[in-house]
N, C-alpha and C positions, 0 to 999 in steps of 0.2 A: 614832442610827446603830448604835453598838454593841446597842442594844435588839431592832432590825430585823435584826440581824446574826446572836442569838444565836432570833432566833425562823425563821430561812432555815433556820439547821441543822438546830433542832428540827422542821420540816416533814420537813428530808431525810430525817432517821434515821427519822422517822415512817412516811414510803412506801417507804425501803430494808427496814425490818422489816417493813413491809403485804405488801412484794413476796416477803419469806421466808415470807413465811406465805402465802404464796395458795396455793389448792387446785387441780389440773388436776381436769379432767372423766374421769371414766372409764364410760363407757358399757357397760354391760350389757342384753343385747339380752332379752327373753320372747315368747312365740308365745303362742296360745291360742286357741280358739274364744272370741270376745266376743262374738258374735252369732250370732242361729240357734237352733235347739232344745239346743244345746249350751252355751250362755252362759254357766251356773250352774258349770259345771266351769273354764270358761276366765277368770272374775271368781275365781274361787276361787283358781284358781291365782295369778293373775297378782298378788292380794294378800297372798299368799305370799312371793312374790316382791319386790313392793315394801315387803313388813313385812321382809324380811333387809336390804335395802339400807337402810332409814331403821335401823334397830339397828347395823348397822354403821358410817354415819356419824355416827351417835351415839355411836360410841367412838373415832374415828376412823382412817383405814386410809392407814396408811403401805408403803408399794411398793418399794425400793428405795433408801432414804433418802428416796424422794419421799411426801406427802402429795395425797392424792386424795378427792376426792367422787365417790361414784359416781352413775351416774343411769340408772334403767330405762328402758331403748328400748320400750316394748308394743306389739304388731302383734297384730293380728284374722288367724287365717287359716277362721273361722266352719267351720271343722272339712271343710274340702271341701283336695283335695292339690293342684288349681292356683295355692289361692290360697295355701297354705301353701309354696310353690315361692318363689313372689311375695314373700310378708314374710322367706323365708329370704333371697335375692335383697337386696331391701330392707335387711335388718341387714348384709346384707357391703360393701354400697357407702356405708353408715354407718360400717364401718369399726369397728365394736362389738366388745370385746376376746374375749367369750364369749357364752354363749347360753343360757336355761335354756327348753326345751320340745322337741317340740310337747305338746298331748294325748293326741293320737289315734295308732295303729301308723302310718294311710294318709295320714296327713301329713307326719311325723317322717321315716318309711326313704323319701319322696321329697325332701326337706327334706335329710337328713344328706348327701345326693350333692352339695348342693349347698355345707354348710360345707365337707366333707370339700375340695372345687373352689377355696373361697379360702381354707381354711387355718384356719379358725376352731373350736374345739372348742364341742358344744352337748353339756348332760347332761338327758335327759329323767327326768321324774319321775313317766311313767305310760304312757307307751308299752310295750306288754310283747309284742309279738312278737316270737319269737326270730330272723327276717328280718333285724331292724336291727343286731344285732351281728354277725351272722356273713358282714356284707359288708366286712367287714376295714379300715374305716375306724379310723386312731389318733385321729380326732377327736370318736367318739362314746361315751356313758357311757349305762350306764343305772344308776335309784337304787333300784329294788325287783323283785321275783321276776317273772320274766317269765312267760309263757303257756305251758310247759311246767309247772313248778310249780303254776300257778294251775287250769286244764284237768285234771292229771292230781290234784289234791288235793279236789276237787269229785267228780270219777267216783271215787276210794278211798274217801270220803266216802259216797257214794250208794252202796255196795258193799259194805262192812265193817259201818258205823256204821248203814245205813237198811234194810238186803238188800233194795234193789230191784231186778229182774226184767227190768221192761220200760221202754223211755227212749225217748222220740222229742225230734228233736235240730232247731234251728228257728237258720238264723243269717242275720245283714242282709248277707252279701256283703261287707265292709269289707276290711281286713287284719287287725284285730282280732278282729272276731266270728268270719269263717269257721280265722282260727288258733286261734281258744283252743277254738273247737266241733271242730275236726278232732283237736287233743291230747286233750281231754276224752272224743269218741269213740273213740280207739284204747284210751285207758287203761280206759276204761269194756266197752269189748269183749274185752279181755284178762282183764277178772275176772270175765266171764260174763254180763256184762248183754246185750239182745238189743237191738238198737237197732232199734226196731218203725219208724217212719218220719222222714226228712229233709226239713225245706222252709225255704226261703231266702223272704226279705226284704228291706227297703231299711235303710237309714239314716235315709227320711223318709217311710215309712208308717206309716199310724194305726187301718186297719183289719185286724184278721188272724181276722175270722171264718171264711172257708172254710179257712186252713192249720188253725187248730184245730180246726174240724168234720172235716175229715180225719185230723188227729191221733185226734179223739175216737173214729171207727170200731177203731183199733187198740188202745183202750183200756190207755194207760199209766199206769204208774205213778208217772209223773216225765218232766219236758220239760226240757229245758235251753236256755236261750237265748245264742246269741254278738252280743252286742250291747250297744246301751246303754240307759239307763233312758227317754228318751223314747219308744221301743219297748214297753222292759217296764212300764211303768205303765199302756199301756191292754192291751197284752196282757193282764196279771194280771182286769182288766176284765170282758174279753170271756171268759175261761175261765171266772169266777163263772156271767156270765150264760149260758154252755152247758152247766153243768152239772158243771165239773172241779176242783168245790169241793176234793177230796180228790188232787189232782194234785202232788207239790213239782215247786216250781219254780227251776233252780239256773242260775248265769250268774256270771263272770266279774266283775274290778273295775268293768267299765263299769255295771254295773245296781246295784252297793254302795254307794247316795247317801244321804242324808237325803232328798232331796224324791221318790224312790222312793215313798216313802209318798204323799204329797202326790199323785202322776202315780197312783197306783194308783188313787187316788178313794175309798177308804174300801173298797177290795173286801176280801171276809175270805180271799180267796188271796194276801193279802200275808204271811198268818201260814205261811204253806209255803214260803218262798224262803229259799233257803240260797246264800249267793255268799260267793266269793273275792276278797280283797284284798290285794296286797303290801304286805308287813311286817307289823308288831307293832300290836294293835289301840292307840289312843290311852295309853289307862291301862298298855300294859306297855312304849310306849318311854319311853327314858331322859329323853327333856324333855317328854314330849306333855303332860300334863296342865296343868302351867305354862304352856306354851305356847298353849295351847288359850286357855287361859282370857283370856292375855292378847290372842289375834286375836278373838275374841268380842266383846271391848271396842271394838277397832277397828272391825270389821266385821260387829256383831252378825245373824246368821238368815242367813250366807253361806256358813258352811261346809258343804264337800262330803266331800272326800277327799285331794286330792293338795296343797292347800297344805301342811304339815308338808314334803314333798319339795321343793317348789322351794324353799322357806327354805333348806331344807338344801342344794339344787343352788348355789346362789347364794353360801352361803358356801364352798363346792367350787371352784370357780370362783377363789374371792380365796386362799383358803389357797394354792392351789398358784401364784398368782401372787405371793403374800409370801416363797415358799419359793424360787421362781426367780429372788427378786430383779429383776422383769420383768411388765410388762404386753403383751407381746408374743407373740401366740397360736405364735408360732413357736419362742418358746423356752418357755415357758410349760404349754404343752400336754403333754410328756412328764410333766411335775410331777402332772398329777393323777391318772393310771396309779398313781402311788407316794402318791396320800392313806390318808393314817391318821388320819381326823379322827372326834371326838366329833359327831357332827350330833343335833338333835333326836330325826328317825328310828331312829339305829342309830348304833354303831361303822362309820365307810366306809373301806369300801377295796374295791379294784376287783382284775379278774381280768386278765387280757393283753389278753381282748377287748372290756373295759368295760362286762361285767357286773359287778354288785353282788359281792360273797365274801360266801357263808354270810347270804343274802336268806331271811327271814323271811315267815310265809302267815296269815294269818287268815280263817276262816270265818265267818260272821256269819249272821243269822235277825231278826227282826222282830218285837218283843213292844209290844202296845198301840202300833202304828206308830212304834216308834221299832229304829234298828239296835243291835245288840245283840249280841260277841265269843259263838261258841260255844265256842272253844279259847281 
């Protein structure tokens, strides 16, 4: 009896201590194109994302005295903005503490109306129209140089560094493409470049021989494209095969991939692209090459570009909830206004409007198809 008696207790203290130690769920929501010509960006990201959360509950994340396991929400919004409306939608009736995306400008500043609406802070890490911050939402961040930066360091670039002349200017219509091409042409016409012809595109075309053949009558010296690499890879293409071997060709973070190459086909106008990407190329941020090396492992022949940011948006996210003593987007949310945190990426800290402070640019070019820092 006493035997049975002292083995009742030992069960109790067993499941009173299981019970101090259990973990609450804490839900963090990501977005991304996973499907669609875009998928390569949005698997990128989104194991970015889930490489912070598994390292973090790998050390474990304490809240408030409380202890938590986090768990990544991932929604597809295949890079179109109704359906990224839809998964923003989706993570607030989940009830998901924060948010790390979209991709794209034309999902994100439809998308942020709708955290901003139940209260949730999202910090994207590739969104770069300056549209999304300057809708005065407290609940949006962004993690690297937006499309003023990027647009106007491209045309200084073709200007100073290249003394080109003549620039005809080609974007898909997006939010993205037609911003970073309208920054890129003001600044590019302000230091004497002539912008010889304009023509727009889609998101989801594949042939652009009559915009190039039109291009090619005006004979430039350089084309710029606002858009993304599913675009610029057969672009790059068709301009071999019309002749515009000796054309640079310059674009924004969306066409700055690795499989640029790959989408190019082997053409030898991949050796004239010169494109923009925010922040510090891998080798000069403070953890990227560590880092690098250890998602490779994971996810060998996936990286793109913006994983390094959502890692880094992700610990953004918990910092400022450790600091609030809170997982509660309501109290929580002013906390990441005031991060000072070490990320992979950079030193973070944000500006009133949730841009980046003192956001970093790199230019980049293609040697033996591979990208390659010019600065």
């Amino acid at each position: 009896m006493q035997f049975k008696l002292k083995l009742l207790v030992a069960a109790s203290v067993s499941l009173l201590a299981g019970a101090s130690m259990a973990q609450e769920v804490l839900k963090i929501g990501h977005v991304g194109p996973v499907s669609g010509a875009q998928a390569h960006y949005g698997k990128d990201n989104e194991n970015g994302a889930r490489m912070a959360v598994e390292d973090l509950n790998a050390k474990g994340v304490t809240i408030g005295g409380k202890k938590y396991k986090l768990e990544l929400v991932a929604e597809d919004d295949a890079a179109d903005p109704k359906q990224g409306t839809a998964a923003a939608q989706k993570l607030c009736d989940a009830k998901v503490a924060g948010v790390v995306g979209h991709l794209n400008s034309g999902t994100t500043i439809p998308a942020s109306t709708v955290y901003n609406q139940c209260g949730i802070p999202h910090v994207t890490p590739s969104a770069t129209n300056p549209k999304l911050t300057q809708q005065g939402y407290k609940t949006t961040f962004r993690l690297l140089a937006n499309d003023n930066a990027l647009g106007a360091g491209l045309a200084l670039h073709a200007a100073n560094n290249l003394k080109l002349k003549k620039i005809a200017i080609i974007d898909d219509r997006t939010a993205y493409g037609q911003g970073v091409a309208e920054v890129f042409k003001k600044t590019a016409s302000q230091k004497g470049i002539t912008i010889v012809d304009e023509q727009f595109t889609t998101d989801k075309a594949t042939d652009f021989m009559a915009i190039l053949t039109a291009i090619k009558a005006k004979a430039p010296d350089g084309i710029f494209y606002g858009g993304m690499d599913p675009q610029a890879g057969p672009m790059l293409r068709q301009m071999e095969q019309l002749g515009l071997s000796n054309v640079k060709f310059f674009g924004g973070d969306g066409i700055c991939t690795a499989k640029l190459a790959e989408l190019s086909g082997g053409a030898k106008t991949l050796g004239n692209v010169v494109c923009a990407e925010g922040g510090a190329s891998l080798d000069k941020m403070p953890g990227g090459k560590a880092w690098k090396d250890r998602y490779d492992k994971k996810y060998p022949n996936q990286f793109q570009v913006y994983s390094p940011y959502t890692y880094d948006a992700v610990h953004v996210l918990v910092d400022a909830m450790q600091r609030a003593k809170s997982i509660d987007p309501k109290v929580y949310t002013p906390f990441i206004g005031q991060a000072n945190l070490q990320g992979v990426t950079t030193k973070i800290a944000f500006e009133a409007d949730g841009e980046l402070k003192n956001p970093a640019m790199t230019l980049y070019s293609y040697k033996d198809g591979k990208k390659v820092p010019l600065n």
